[in-house]
C-alpha positions as CSV (number, residue, x, y, z in Angstrom):
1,X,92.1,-23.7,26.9
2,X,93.9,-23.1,24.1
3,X,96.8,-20.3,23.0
4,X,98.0,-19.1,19.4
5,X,101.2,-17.7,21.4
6,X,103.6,-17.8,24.0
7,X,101.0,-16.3,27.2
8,X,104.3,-15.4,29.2
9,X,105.0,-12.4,26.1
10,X,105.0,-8.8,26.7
11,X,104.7,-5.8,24.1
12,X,107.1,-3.5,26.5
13,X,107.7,-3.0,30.2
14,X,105.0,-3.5,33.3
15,X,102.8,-6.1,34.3
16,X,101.6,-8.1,31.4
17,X,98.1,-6.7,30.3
18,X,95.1,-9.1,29.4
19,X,92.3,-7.9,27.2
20,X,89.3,-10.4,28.0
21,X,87.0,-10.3,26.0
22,X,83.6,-13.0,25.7
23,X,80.5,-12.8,24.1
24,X,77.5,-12.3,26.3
25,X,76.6,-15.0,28.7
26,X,80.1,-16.3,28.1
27,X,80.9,-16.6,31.4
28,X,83.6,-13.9,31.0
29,X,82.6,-12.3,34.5
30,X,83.2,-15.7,35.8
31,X,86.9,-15.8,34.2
32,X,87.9,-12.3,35.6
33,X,86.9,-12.8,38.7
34,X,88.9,-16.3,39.3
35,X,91.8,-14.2,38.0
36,X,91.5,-11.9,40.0
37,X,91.4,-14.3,43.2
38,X,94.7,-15.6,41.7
39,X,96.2,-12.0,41.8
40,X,95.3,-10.2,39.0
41,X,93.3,-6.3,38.7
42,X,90.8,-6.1,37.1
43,X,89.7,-3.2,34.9
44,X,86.0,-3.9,34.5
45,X,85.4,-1.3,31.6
46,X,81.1,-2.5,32.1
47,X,81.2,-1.5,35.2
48,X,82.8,1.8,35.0
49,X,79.9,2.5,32.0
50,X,77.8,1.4,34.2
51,X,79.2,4.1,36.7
52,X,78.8,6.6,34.4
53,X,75.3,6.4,33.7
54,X,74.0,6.1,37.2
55,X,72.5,8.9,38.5
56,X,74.7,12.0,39.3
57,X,77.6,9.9,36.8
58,X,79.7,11.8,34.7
59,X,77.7,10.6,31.5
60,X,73.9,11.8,31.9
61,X,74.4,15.8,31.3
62,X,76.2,14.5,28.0
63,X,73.4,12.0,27.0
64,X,70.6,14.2,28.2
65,X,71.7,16.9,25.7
66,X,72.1,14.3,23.2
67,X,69.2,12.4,23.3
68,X,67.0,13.9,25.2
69,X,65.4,13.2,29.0
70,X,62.9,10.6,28.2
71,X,66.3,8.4,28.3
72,X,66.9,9.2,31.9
73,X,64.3,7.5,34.8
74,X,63.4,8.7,37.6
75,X,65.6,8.1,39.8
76,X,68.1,9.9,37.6
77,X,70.1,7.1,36.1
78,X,70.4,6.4,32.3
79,X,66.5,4.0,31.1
80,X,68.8,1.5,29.4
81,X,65.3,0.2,28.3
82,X,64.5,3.2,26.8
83,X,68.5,3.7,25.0
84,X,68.3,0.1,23.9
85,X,65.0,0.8,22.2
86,X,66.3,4.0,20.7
87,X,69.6,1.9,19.9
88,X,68.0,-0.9,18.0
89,X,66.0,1.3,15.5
90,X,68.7,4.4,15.0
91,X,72.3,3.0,14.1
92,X,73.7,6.6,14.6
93,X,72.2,6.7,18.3
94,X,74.5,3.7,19.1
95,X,77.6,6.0,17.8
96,X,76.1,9.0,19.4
97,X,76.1,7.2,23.2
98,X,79.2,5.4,22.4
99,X,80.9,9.2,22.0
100,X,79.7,10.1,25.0
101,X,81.0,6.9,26.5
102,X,83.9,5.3,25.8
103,X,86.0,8.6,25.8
104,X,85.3,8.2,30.0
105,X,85.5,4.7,30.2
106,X,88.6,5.0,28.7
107,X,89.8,7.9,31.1
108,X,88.8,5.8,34.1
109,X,90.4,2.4,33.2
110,X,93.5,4.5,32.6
111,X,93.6,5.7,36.1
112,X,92.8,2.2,37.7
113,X,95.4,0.6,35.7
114,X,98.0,3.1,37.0
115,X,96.5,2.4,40.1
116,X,97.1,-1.2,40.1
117,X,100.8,-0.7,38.8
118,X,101.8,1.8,42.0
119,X,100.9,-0.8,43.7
120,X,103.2,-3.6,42.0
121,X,100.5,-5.6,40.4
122,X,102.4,-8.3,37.9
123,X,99.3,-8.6,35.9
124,X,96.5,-6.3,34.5
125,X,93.0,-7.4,33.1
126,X,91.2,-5.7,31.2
127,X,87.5,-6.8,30.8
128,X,85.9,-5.2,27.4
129,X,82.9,-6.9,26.4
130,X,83.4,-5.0,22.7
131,X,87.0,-5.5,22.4
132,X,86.9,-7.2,19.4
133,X,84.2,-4.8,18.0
134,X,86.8,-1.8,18.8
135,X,89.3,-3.0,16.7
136,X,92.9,-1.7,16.9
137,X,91.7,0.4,19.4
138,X,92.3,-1.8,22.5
139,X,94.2,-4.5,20.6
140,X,97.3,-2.3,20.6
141,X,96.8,-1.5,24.7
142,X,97.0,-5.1,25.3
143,X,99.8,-8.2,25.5
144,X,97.0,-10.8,24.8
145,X,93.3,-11.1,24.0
146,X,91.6,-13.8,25.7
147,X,88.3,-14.9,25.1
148,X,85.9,-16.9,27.2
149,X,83.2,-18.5,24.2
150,X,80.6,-21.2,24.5
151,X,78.1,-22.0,21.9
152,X,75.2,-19.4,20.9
153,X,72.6,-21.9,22.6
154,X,74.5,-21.5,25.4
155,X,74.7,-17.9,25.7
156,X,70.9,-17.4,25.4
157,X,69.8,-20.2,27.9
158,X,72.1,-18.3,30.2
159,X,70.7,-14.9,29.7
160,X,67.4,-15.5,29.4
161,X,68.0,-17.5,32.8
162,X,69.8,-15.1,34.7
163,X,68.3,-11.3,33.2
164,X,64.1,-12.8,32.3
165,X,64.8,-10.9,28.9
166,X,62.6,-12.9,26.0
167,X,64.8,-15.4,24.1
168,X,64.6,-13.2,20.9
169,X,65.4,-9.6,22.8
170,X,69.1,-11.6,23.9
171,X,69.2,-12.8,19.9
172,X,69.5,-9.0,18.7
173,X,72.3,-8.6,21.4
174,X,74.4,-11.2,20.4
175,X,73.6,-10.1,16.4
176,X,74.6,-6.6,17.8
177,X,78.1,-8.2,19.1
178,X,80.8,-9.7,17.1
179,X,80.3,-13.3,15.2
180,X,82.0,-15.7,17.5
181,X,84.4,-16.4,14.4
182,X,85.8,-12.9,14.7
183,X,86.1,-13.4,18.2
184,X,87.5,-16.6,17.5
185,X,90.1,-15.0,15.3
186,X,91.1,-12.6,17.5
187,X,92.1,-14.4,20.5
188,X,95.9,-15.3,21.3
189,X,94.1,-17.4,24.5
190,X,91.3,-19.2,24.1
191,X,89.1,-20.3,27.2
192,X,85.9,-22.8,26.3
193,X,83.0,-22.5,28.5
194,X,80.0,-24.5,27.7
195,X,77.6,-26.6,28.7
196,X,80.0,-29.5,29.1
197,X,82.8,-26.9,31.3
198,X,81.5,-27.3,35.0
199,X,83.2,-24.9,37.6
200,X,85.7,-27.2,39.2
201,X,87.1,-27.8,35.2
202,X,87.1,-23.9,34.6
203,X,88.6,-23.4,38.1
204,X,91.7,-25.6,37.1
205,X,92.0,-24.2,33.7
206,X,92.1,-20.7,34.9
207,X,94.5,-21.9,37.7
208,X,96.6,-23.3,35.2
209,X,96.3,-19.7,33.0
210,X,97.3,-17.5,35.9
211,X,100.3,-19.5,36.6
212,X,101.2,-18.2,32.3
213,X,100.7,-15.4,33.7
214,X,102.9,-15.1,36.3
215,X,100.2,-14.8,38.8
């Protein structure tokens, strides 16, 4: 672990907020949820996009209209096969979806964050796989930016592992996300996670981070 600033720091009043942040296959999922154990909320800004493009979520009348209902299964819930196809060979469809998006991501992780203040949480983290890709946009909601980064190599074995998508399909994620030097450069915390981190290590290290945190 490593930190460019005083952890304990706040930009104003409240709990102290924590953008994490991690490139895919990171292990970022892993991080948030040990801080959580140690106290922390989590504001898991995937999972509420997820939420929005299940069937009957807030999201499909929007992206129907927009794209069409060839992007929608049967079941009613957003194809994400079908977007990511569209996605990868139309830039502008990626902006299209992420204005349907983000504006109710954003409205949702307001209301659990003031949520988890009533209820006198001391620290608030917010997991945004794109942080770094939305530039001042969430920097300036947060007190520190941590990422969780392991090698490339690392990612996709872990992906391909996990999900079954082809070595090359997880490739055009990761050249869809930030470079991990921009990541790099971003963070105020830094937590390494590769091959040579087992779960015991990142258990203590995270420990150790929570405590910064006044968890």
């Amino acid at each position: 672990m490593s930190s460019g600033s005083d952890t304990s720091g706040r930009s104003g009043a409240g709990p102290l907020r924590i953008g994490l942040t991690g490139g895919i296959g990171s292990g970022k999922s892993t991080v948030g949820a040990m801080l959580v154990w140690h106290g922390a909320a989590l504001i898991d800004s995937d999972a509420i996009s997820r939420a929005t493009t299940a069937s009957g979520g807030s999201a499909i009348t929007p992206i129907t209209a927009a794209f069409g209902a060839q992007v929608i299964g049967m079941d009613g819930a957003l194809d994400r096969a079908a977007m990511r196809a569209l996605v990868y060979r139309d830039a502008d469809a990626r902006q299209r979806l992420e204005a349907i998006i983000h504006p109710l991501v954003g409205a949702e992780s307001k209301r659990q964050a003031q949520a988890a203040i009533e209820a006198g949480t001391r620290c608030l983290v917010f997991d945004v796989p794109l942080l770094v890709e939305s530039g001042s946009r969430w920097r300036s909601r947060v007190d520190r930016v941590l990422v969780v980064d392991c090698p490339p190599a690392t990612q996709i074995a872990r992906v391909v592992a996990r999900s079954g998508l082809a070595a090359d399909e997880v490739r055009r994620i990761l050249d869809a996300q930030a470079p991990r030097a921009q990541r790099l450069a971003a963070a105020d915390i830094v937590v390494h996670n590769g091959d040579d981190v087992d779960l015991a290590t990142l258990e203590r290290t995270i420990a150790q981070l929570a405590r910064s945190f006044g968890l």
